[in-house]
DOFI-843149 format. One record per atom (N, C-alpha, C, CB): residue in one letter; atom name; x, y, z. Coordinates in nm, 4 decimals, m for minus. Glycine has a CB too. Example, Ala and Ser with C-alpha at 12.3 -4.5 7.8 and 13.67 -1.06 7.14 Angstrom:
BEGIN
REC type atom     east    north       up
REC    a    N   1.3190  m0.5690   0.7800
REC    a   CA   1.2300  m0.4500   0.7800
REC    a    C   1.3200  m0.3300   0.7800
REC    a   CB   1.1308  m0.4473   0.9046
REC    s    N   1.2850  m0.2250   0.7080
REC    s   CA   1.3670  m0.1060   0.7140
REC    s    C   1.2900   0.0030   0.7870
REC    s   CB   1.4084  m0.0598   0.5725
//
This chain:
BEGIN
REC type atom     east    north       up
REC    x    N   4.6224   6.0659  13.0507
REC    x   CA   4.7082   6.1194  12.9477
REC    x    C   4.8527   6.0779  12.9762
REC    x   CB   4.6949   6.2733  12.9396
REC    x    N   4.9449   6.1615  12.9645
REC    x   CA   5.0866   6.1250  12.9876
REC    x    C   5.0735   6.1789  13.1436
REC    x   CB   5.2148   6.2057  12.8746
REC    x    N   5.2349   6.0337  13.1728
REC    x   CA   5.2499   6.0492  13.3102
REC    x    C   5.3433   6.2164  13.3283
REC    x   CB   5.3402   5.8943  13.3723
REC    x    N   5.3739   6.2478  13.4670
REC    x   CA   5.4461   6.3468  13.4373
REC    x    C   5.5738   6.2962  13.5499
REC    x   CB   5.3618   6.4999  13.4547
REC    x    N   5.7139   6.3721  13.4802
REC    x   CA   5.7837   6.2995  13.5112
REC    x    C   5.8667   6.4049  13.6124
REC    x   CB   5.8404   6.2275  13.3960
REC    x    N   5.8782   6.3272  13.7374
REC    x   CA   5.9225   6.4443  13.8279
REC    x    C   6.0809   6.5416  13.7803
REC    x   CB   5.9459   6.3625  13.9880
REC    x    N   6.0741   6.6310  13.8391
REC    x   CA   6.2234   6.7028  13.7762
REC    x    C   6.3371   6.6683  13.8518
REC    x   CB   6.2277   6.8698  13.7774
REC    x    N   6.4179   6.6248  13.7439
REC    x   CA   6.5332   6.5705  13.8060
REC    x    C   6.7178   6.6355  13.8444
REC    x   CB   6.5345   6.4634  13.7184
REC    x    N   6.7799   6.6698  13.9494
REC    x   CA   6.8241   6.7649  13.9321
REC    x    C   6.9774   6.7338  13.9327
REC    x   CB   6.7692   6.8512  14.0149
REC    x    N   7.0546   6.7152  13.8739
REC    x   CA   7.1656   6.6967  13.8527
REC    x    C   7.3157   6.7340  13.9360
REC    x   CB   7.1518   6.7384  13.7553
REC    x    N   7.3654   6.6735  14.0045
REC    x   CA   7.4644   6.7451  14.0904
REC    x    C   7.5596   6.7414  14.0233
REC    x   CB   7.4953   6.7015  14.2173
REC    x    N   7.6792   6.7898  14.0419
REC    x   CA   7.8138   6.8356  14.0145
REC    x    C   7.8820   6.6893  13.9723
REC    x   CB   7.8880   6.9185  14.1546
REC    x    N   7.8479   6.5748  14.0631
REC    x   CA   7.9005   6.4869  14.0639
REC    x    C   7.8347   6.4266  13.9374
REC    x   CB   7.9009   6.4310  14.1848
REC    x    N   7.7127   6.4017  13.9077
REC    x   CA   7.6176   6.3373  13.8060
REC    x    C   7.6335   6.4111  13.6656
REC    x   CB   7.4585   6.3482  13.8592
REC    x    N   7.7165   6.5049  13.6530
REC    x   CA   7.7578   6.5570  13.5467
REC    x    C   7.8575   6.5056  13.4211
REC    x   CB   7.7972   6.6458  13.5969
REC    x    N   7.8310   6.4740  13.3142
REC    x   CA   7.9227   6.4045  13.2551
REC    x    C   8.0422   6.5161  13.2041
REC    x   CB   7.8510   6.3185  13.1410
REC    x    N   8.1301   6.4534  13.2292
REC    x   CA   8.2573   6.5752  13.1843
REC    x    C   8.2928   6.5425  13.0883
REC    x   CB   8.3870   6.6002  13.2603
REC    x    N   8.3146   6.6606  13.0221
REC    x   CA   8.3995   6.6933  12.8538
REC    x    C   8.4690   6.7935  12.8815
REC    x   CB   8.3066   6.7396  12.7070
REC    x    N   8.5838   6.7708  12.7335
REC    x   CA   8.6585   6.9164  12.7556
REC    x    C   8.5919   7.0000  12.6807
REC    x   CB   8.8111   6.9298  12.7159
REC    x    N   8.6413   7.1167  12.7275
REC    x   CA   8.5921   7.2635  12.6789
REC    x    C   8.5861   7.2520  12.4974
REC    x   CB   8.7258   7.4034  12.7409
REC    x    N   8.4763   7.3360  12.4518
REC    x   CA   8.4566   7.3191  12.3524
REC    x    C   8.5460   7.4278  12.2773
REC    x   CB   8.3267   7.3113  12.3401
REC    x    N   8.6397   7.4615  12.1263
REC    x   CA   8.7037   7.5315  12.1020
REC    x    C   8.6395   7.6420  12.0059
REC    x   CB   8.7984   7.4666  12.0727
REC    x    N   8.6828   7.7100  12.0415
REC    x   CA   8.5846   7.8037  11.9527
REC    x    C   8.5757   7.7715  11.8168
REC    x   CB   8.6244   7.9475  11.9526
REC    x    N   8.4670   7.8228  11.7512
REC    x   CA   8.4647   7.8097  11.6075
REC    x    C   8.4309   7.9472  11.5782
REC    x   CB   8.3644   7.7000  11.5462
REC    x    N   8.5246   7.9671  11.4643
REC    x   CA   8.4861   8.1081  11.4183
REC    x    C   8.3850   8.1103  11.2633
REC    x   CB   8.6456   8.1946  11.3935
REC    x    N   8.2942   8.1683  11.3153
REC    x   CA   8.1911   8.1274  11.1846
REC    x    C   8.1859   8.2511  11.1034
REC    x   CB   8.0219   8.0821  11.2299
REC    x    N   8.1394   8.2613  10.9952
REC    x   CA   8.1241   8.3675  10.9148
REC    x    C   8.2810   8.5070  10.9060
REC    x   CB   7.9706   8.4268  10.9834
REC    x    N   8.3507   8.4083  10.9124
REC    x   CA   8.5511   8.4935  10.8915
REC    x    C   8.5843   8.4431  10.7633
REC    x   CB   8.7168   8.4237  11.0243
REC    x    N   8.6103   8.5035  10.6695
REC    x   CA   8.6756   8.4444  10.5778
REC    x    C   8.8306   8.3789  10.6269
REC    x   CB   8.6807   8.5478  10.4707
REC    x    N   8.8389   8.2882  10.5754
REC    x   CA   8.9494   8.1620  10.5813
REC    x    C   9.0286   8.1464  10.4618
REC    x   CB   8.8809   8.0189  10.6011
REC    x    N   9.1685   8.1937  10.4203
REC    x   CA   9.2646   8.1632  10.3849
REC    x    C   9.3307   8.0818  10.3750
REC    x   CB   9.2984   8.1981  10.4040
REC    x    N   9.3719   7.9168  10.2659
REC    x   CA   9.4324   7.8222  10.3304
REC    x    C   9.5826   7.8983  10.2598
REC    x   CB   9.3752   7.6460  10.2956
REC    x    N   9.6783   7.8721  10.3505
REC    x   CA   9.8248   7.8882  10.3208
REC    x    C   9.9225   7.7494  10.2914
REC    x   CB   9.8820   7.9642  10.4475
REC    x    N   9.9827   7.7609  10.1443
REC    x   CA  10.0144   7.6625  10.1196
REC    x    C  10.1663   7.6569  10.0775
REC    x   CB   9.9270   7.6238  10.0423
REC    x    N  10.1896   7.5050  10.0788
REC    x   CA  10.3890   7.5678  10.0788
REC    x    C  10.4136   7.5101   9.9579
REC    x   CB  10.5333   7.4940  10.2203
REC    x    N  10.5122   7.5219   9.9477
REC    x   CA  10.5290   7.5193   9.7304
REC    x    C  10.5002   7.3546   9.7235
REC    x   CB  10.7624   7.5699   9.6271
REC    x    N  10.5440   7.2618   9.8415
REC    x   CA  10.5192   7.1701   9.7623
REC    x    C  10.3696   7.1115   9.7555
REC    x   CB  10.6094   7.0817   9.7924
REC    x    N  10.2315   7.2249   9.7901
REC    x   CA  10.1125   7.2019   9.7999
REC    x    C  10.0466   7.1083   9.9230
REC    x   CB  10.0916   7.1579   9.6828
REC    x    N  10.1308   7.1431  10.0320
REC    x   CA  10.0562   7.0422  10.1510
REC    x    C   9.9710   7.2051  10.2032
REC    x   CB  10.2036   6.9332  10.3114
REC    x    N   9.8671   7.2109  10.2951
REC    x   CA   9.7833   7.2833  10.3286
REC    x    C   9.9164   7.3175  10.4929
REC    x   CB   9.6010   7.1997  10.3316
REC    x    N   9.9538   7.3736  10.4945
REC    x   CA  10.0588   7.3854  10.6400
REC    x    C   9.9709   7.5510  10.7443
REC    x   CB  10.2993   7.4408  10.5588
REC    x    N   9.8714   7.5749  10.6830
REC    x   CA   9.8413   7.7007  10.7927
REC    x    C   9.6798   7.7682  10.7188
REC    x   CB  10.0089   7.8520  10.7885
REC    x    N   9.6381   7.8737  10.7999
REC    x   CA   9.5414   7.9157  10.7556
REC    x    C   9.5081   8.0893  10.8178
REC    x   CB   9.4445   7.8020  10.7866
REC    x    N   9.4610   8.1561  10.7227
REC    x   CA   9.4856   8.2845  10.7503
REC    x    C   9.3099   8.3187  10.7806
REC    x   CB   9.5774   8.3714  10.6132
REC    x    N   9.3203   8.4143  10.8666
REC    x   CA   9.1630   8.4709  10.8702
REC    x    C   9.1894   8.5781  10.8481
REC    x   CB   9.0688   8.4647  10.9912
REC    x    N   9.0701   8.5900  10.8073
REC    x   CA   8.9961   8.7626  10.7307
REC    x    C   9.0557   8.8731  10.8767
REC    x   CB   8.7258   8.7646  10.7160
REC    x    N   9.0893   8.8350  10.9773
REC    x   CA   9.1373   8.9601  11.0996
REC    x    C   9.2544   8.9708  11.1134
REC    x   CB   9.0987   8.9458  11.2440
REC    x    N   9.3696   8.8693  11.0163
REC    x   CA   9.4997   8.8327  10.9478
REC    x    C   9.5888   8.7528  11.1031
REC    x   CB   9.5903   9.0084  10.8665
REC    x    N   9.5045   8.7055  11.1325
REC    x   CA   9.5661   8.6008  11.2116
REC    x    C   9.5990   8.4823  11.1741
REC    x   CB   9.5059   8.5767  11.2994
REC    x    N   9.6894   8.4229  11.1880
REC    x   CA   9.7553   8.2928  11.1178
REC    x    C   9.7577   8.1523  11.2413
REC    x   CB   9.9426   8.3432  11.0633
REC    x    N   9.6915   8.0758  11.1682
REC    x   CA   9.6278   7.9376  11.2694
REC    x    C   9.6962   7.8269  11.1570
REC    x   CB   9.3988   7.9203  11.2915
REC    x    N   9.7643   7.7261  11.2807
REC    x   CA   9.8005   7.6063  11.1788
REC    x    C   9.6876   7.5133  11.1500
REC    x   CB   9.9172   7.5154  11.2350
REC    x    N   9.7491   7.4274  11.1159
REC    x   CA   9.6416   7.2821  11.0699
REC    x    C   9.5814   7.2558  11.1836
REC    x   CB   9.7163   7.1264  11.0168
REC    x    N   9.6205   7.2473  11.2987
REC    x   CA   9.5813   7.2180  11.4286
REC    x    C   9.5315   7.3171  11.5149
REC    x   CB   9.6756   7.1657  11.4869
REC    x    N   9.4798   7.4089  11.4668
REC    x   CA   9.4077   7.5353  11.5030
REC    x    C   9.4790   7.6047  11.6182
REC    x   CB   9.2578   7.5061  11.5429
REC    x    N   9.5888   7.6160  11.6330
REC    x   CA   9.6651   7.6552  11.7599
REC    x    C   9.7058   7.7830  11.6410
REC    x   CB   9.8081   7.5255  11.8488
REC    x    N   9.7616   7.9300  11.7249
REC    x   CA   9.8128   8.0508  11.6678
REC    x    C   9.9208   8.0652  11.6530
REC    x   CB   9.7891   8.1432  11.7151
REC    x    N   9.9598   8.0542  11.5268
REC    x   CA  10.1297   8.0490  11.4755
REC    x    C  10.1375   8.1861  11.4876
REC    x   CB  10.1813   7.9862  11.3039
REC    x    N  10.0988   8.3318  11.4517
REC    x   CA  10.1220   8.4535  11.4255
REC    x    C   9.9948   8.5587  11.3381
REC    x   CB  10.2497   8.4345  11.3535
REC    x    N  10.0659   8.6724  11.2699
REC    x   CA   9.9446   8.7082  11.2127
REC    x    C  10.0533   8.8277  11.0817
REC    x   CB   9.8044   8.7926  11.3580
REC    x    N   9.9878   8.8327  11.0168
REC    x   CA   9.9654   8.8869  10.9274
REC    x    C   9.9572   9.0693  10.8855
REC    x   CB   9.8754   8.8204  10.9207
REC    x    N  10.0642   9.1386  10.8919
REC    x   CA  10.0127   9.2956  10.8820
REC    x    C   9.9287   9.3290  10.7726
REC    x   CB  10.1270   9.3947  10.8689
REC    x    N   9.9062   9.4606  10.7049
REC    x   CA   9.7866   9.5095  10.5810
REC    x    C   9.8950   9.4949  10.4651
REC    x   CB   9.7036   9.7043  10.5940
REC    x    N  10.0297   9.5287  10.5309
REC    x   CA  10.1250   9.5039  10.3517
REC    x    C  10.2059   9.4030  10.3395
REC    x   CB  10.2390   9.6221  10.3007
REC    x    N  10.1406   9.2585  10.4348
REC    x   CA  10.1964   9.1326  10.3453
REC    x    C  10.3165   9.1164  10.4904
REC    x   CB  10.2781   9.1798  10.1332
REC    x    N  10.3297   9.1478  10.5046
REC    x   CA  10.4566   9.1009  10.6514
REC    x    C  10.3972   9.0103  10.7593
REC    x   CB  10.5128   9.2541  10.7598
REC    x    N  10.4696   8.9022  10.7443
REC    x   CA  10.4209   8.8239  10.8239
REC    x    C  10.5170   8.8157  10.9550
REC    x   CB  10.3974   8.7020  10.7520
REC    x    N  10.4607   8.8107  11.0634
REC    x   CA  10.5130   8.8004  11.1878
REC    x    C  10.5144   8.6830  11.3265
REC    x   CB  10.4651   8.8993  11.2193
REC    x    N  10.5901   8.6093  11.3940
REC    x   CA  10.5330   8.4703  11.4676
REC    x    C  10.4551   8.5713  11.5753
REC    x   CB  10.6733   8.3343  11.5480
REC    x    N  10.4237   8.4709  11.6536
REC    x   CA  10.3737   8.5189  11.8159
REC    x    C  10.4386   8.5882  11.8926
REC    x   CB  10.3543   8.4249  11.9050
REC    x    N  10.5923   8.6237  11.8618
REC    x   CA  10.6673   8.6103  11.9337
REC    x    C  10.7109   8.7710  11.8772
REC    x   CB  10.7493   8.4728  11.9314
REC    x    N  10.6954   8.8194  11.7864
REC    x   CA  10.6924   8.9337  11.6956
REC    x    C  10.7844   8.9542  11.6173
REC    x   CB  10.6824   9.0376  11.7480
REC    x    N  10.8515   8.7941  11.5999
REC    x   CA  10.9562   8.8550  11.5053
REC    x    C  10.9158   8.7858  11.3503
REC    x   CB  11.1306   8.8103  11.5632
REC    x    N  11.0155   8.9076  11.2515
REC    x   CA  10.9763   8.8866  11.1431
REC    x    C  11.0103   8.7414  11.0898
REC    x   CB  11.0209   8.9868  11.0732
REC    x    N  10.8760   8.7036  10.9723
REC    x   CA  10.9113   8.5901  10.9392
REC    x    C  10.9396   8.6002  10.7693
REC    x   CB  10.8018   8.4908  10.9914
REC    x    N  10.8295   8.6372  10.6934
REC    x   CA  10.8414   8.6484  10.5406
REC    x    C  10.7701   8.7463  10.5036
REC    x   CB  10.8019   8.5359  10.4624
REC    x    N  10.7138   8.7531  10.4121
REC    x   CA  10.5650   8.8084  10.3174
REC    x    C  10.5210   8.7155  10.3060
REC    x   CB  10.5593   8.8757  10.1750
REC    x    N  10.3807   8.7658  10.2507
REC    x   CA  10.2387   8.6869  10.2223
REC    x    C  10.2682   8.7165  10.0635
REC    x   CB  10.0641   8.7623  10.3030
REC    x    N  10.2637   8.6008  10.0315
REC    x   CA  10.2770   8.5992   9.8532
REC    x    C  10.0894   8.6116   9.8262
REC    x   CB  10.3729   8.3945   9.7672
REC    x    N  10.1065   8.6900   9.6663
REC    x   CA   9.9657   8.6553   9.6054
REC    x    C   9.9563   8.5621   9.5711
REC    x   CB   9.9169   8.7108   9.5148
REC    x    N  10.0173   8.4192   9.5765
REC    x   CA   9.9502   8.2923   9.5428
REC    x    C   9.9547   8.2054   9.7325
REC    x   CB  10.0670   8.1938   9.3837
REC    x    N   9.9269   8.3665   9.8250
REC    x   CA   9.9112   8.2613  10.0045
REC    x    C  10.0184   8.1710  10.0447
REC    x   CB   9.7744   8.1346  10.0108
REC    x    N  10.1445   8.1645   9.9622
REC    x   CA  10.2812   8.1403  10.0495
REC    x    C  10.2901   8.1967  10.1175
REC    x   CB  10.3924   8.1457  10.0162
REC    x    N  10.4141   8.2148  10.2151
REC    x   CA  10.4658   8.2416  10.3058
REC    x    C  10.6348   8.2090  10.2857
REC    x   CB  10.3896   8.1791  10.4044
REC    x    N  10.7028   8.3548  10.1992
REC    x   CA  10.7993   8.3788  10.0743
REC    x    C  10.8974   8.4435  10.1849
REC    x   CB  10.7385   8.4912   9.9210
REC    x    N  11.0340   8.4606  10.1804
REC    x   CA  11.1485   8.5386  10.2247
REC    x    C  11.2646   8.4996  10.1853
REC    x   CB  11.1586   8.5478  10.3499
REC    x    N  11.3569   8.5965  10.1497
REC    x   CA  11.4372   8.6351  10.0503
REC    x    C  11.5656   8.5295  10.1669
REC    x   CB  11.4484   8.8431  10.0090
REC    x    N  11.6540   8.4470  10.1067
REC    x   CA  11.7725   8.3731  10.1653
REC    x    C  11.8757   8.4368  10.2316
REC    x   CB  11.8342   8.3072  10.0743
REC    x    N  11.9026   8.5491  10.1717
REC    x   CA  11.9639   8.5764  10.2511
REC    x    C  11.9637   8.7154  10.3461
REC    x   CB  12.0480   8.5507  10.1950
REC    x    N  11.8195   8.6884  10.3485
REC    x   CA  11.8005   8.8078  10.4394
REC    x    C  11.8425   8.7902  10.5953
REC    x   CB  11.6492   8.8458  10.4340
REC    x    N  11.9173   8.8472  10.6717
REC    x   CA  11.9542   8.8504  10.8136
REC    x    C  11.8522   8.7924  10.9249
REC    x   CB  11.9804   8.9918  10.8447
REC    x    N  11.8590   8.6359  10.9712
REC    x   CA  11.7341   8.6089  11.0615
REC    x    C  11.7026   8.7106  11.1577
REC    x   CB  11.7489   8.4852  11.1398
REC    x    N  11.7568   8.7766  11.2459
REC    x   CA  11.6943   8.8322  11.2951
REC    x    C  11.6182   8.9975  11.2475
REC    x   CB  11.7627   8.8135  11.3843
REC    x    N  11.7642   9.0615  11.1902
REC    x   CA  11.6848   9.1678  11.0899
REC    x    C  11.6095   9.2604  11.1464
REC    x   CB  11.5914   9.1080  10.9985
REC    x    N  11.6447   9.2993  11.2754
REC    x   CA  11.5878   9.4252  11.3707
REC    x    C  11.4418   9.4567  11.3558
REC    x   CB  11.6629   9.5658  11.3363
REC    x    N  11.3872   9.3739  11.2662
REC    x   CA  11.2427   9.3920  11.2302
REC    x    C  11.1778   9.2864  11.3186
REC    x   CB  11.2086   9.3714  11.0662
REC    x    N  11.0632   9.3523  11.4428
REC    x   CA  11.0062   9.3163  11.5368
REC    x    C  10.9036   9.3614  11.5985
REC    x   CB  11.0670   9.3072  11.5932
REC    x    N  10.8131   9.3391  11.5903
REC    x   CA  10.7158   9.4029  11.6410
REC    x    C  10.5999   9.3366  11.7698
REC    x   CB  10.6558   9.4363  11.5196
REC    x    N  10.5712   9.4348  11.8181
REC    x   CA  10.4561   9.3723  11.9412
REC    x    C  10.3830   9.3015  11.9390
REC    x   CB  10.3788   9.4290  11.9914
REC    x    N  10.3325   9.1384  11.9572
REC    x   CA  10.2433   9.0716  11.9200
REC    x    C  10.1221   9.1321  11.9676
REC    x   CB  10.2636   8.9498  11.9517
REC    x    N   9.9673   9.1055  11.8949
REC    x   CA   9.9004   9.1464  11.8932
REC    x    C   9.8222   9.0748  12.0549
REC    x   CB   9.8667   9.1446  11.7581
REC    x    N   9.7318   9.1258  12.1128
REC    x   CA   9.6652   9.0353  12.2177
REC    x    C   9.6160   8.9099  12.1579
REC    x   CB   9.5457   9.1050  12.2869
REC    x    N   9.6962   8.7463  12.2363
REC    x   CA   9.6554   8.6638  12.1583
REC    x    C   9.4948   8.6145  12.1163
REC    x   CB   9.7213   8.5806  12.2020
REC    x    N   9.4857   8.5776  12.0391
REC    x   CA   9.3400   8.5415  12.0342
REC    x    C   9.3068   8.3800  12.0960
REC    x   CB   9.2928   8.5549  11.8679
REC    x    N   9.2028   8.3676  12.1027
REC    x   CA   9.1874   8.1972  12.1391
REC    x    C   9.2867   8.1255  12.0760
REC    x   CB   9.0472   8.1239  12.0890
REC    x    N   9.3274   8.0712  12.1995
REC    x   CA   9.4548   7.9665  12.1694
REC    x    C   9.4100   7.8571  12.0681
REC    x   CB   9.5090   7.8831  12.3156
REC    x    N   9.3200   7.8012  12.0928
REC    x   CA   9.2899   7.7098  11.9465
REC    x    C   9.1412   7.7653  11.8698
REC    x   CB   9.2650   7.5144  11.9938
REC    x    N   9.1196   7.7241  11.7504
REC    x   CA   9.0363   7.7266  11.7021
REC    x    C   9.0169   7.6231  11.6369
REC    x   CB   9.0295   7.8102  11.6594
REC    x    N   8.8626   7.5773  11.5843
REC    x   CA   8.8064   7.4570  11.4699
REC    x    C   8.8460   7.5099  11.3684
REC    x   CB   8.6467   7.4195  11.4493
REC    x    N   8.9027   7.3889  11.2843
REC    x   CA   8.9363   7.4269  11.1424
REC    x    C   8.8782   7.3503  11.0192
REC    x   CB   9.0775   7.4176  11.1305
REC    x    N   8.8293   7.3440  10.9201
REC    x   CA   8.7725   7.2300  10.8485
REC    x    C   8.8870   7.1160  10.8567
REC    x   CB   8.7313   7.2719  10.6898
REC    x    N   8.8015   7.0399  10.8558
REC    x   CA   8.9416   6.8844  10.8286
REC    x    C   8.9658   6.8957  10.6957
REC    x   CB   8.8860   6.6854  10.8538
REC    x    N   8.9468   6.9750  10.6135
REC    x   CA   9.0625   6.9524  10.5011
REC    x    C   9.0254   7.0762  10.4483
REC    x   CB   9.0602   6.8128  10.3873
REC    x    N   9.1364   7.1169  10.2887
REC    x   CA   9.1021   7.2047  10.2764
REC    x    C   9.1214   7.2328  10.0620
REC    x   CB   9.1800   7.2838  10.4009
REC    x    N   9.0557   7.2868  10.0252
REC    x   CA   9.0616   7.2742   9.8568
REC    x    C   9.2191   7.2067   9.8277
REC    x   CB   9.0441   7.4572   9.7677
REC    x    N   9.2051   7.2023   9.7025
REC    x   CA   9.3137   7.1632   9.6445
REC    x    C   9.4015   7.2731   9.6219
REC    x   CB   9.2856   7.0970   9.5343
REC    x    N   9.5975   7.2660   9.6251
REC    x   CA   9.6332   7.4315   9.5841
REC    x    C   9.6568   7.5059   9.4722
REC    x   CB   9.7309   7.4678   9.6288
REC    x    N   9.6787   7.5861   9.4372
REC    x   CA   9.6837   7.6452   9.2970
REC    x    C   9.8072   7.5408   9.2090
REC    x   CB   9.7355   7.8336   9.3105
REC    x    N   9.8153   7.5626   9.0985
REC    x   CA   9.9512   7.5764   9.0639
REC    x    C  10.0068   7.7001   9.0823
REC    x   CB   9.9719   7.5432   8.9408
REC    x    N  10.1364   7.7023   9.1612
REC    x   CA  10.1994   7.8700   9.1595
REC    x    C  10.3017   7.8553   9.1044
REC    x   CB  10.2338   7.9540   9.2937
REC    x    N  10.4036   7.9639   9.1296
REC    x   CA  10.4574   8.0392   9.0251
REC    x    C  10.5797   7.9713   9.0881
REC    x   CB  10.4357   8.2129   9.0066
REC    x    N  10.6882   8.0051   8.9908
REC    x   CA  10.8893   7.9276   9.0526
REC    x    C  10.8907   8.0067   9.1196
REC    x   CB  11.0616   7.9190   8.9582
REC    x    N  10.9547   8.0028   9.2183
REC    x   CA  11.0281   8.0773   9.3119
REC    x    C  11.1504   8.0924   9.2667
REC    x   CB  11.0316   8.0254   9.4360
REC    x    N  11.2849   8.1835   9.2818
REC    x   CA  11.4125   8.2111   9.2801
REC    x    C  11.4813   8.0933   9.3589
REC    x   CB  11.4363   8.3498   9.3352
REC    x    N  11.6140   8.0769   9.2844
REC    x   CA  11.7314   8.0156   9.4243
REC    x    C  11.7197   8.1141   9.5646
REC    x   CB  11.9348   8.0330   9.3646
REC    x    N  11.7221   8.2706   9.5329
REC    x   CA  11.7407   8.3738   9.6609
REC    x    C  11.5909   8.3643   9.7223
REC    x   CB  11.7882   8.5559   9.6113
REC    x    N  11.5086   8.3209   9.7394
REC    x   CA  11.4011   8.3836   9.7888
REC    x    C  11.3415   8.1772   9.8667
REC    x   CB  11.2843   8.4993   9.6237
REC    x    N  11.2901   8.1425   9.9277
REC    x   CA  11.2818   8.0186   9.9889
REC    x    C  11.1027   8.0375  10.0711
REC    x   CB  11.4399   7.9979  10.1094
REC    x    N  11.0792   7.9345  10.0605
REC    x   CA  10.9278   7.8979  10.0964
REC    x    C  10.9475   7.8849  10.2547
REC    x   CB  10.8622   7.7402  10.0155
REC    x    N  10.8903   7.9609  10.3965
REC    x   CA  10.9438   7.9482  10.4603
REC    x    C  10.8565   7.8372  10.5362
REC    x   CB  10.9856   8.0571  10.4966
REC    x    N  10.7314   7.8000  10.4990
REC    x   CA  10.6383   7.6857  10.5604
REC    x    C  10.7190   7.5444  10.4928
REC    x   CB  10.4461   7.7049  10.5013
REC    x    N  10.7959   7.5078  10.4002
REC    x   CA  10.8366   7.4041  10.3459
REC    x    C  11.0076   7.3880  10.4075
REC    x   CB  10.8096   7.4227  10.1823
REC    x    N  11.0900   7.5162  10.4117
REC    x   CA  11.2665   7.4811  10.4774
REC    x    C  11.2523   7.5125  10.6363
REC    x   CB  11.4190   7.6132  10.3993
REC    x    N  11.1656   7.6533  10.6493
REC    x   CA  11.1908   7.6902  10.8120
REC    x    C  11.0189   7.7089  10.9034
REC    x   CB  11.2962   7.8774  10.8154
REC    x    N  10.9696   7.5961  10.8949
REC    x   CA  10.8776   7.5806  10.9597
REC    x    C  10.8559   7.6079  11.1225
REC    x   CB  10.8621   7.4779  10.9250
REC    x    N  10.9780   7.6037  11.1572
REC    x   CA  10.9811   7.5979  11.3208
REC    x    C  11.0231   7.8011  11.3394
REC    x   CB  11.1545   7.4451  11.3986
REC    x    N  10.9379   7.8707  11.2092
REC    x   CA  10.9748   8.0269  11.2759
REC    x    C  10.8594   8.0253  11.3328
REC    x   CB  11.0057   8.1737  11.1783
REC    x    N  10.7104   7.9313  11.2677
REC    x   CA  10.6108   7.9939  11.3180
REC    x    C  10.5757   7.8940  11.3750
REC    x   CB  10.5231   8.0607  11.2450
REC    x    N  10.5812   7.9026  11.4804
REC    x   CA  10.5373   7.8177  11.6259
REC    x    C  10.4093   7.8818  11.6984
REC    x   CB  10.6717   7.8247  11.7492
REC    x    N  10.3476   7.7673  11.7240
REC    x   CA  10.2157   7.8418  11.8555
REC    x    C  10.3351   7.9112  11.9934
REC    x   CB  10.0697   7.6492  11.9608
REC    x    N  10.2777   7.9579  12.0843
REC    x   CA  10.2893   8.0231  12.2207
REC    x    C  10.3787   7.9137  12.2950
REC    x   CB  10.1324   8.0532  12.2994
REC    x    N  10.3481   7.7680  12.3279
REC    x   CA  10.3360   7.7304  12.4227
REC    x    C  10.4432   7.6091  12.3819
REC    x   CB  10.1952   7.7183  12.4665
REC    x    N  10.5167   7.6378  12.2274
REC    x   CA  10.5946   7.5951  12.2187
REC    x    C  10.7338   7.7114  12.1252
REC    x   CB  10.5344   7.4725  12.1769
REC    x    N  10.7678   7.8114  12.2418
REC    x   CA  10.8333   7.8720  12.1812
REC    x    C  10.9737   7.8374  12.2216
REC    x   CB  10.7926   7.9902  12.1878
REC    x    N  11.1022   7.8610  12.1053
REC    x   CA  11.2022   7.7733  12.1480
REC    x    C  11.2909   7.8774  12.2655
REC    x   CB  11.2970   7.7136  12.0027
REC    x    N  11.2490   7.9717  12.2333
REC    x   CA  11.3182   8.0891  12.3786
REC    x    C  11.2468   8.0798  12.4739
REC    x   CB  11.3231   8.2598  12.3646
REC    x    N  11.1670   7.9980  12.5265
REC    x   CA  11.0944   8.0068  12.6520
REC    x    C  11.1463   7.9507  12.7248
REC    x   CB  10.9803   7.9734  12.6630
REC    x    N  11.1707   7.9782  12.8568
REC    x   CA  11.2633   7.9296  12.9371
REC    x    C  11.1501   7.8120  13.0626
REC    x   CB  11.3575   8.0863  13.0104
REC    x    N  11.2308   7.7228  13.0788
REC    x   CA  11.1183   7.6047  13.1915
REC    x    C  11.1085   7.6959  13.2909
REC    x   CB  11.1880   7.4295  13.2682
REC    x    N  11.0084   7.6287  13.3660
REC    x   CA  10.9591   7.6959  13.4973
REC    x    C  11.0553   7.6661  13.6299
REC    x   CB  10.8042   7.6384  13.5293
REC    x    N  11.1534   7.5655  13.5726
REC    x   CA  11.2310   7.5595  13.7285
REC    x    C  11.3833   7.5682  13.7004
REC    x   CB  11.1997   7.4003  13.8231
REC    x    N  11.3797   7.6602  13.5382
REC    x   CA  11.5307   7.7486  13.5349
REC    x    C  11.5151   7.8564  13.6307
REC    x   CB  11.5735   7.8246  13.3782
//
């Protein structure tokens, strides 16, 4: 019949290496967040955590639309057409701050692309798209601009 084939046992060394696989979050509803001029710039999950294109954690999301970086400071609202909206001349820092949440996996899989975006609505001169003028509020962790090097 068939030969049988002895068992073969693999050492540490005979191991082919890869990097770590990133999580995928399956069965979360997925939010794409889009900036007025319709590029896909972020993505919201159903646990209101906010992941860019590159699945790294920009921030998250409270229950009444306040959006916040990693870092806990305020950034905009969550518009009903999934912008990411704040008023011009509101005060950047604006004493509004809150505790970031425990981060979640630093990256996640994201589809490589994502629907097409709505048509939405004008925005005001006072009120500004903040994924399209001030992109650098919502930064991942590991590039935050107050973080100080390791051999200050």
């Amino acid at each position: 019949m068939g030969q049988s084939v002895p068992n073969a046992t693999l050492t540490a060394q005979n191991q082919p290496t890869r990097a770590p696989a990133r999580p995928i979050i399956r069965g979360m509803r997925q939010f794409p967040i889009y900036t007025s001029r319709g590029r896909w710039a972020a993505t919201l999950l159903a646990n209101g955590h906010l992941y860019n294109e590159r699945g790294e954690w920009i921030g998250w999301v409270e229950r009444d639309g306040r959006v916040f970086s990693v870092t806990g400071q305020y950034v905009g609202e969550l518009s009903r057409d999934f912008r990411i909206l704040r008023k011009r001349a509101l005060d950047s820092v604006n004493g509004v701050r809150h505790t970031p949440p425990k981060p979640p996996a630093q990256r996640i899989t994201l589809p490589a692309s994502m629907p097409l975006p709505p048509l939405f609505a004008e925005i005001g001169f006072d009120t500004i798209d903040v994924l399209d003028e001030w992109p650098e509020l919502l930064h991942p962790l590991d590039a935050d601009p107050a973080a100080r090097d390791m051999g200050e």
